[in-house]
C-alpha positions in Angstrom: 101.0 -27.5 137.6 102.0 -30.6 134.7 104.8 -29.8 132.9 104.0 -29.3 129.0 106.3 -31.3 126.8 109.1 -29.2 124.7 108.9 -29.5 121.1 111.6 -27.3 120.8 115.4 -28.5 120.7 117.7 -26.4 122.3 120.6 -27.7 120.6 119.8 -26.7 117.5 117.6 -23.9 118.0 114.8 -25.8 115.9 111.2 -27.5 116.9 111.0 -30.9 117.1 109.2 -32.7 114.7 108.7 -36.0 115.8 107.5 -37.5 112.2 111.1 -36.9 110.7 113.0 -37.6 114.0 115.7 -40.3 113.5 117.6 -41.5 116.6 120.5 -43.4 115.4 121.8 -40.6 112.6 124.6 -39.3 114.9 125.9 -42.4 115.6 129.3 -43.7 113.8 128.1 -46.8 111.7 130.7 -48.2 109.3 129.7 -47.1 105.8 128.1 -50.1 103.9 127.9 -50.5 100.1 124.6 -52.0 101.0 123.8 -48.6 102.0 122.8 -45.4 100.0 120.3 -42.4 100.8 117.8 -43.6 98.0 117.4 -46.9 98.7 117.4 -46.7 102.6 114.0 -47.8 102.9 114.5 -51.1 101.3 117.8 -51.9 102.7 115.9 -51.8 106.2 113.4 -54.2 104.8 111.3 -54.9 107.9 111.2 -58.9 109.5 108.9 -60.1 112.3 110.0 -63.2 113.8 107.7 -65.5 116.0 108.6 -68.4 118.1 105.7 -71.1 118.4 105.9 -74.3 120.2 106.7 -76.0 117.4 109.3 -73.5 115.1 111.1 -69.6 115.2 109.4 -68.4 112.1 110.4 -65.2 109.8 108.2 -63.4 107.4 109.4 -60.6 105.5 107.5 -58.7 102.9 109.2 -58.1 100.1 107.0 -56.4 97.3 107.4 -57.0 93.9 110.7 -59.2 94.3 110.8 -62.9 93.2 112.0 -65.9 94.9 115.3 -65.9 92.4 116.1 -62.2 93.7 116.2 -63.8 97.6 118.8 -65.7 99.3 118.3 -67.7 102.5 121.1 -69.2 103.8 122.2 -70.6 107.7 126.0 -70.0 108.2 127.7 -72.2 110.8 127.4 -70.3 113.7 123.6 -70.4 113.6 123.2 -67.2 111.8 120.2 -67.0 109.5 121.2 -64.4 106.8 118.0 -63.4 104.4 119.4 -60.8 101.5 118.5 -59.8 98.1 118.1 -57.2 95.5 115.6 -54.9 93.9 116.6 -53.2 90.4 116.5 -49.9 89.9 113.6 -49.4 87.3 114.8 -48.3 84.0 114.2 -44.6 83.1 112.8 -43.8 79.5 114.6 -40.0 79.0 110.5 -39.1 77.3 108.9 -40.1 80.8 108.2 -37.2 83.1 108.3 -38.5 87.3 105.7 -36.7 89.6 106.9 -39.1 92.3 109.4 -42.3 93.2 108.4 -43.4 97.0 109.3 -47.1 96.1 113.2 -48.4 97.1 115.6 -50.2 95.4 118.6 -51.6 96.2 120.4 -54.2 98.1 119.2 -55.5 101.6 121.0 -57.7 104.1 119.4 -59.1 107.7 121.3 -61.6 109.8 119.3 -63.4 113.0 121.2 -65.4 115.7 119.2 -68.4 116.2 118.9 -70.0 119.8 120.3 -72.8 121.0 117.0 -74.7 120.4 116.4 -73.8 116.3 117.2 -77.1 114.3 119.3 -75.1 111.7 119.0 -78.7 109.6 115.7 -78.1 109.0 115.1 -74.6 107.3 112.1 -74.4 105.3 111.8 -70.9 103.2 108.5 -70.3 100.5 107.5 -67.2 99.1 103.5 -66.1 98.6 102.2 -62.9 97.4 105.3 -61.2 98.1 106.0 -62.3 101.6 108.8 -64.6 102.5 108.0 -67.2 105.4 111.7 -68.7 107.0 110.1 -72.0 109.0 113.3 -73.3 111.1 112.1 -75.9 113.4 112.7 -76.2 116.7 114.2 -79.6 118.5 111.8 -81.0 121.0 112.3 -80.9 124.4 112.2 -83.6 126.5 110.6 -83.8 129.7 112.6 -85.3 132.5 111.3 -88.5 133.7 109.6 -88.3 137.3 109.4 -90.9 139.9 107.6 -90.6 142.5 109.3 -91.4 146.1 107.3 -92.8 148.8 107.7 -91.4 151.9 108.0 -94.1 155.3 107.5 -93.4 158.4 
């Protein structure tokens, strides 16, 4: 007979609803003034990264944010750190809200970069809302060979 998953969570004597299930809010993470419960979904602003033969590139979409409100920056210890800010939209005490789904607030990621990323040559543009971080990668050189001949 299969066994028929449990939605129900015996620690808290609730069913478990996987749509609003977050994994990590138990754990101790040190409070951040980056972080508040109305802005969350910003401040986890979403990057993909991609390595190609030629460059480790970063995109990031970040709606409705110019490239003044962004900060890309390479620290010394090969850190790429990509941050900025979205204001809060002023409220006009005669408007009425039916419903605020967009975030504001402060975001912050930082990316070790490998041994191979040439952090001397960053490129960062900004299209349509979506940042692109281009940081080049140093070429790698392909040991001589030489062939032996064998006697005998």
């Amino acid at each position: 007979m299969a066994m028929i998953p449990s939605f129900f969570d015996n620690r808290r004597g609730t069913i478990f609803d996987p749509f609003t299930w977050e994994p990590f809010k138990d754990f101790p993470f040190p409070p951040s003034s980056l972080v508040s419960h109305e802005n969350s979904a910003f401040v986890n602003t979403r990057i993909d990264w991609k390595e190609t033969p030629e460059a480790h590139v970063f995109k990031a979409d970040l709606p409705g944010l110019k490239k003044e409100e962004v900060k890309v920056e390479v620290e010394d210890d090969r850190v790429l750190q990509i941050s900025g800010e979205r204001s809060v939209e002023k409220e006009d005490k005669s408007d009425t809200w039916h419903r605020v789904e967009r975030s504001s607030g402060k975001f912050l990621r930082r990316f070790r970069l490998p041994e191979n990323a040439r952090v001397d040559q960053v490129k960062a543009s900004m299209e349509n809302g979506v940042l692109t971080v281009t940081v080049q990668k140093e070429e790698v050189k392909k040991p001589d060979v030489k062939a032996i001949e064998i006697s005998g």
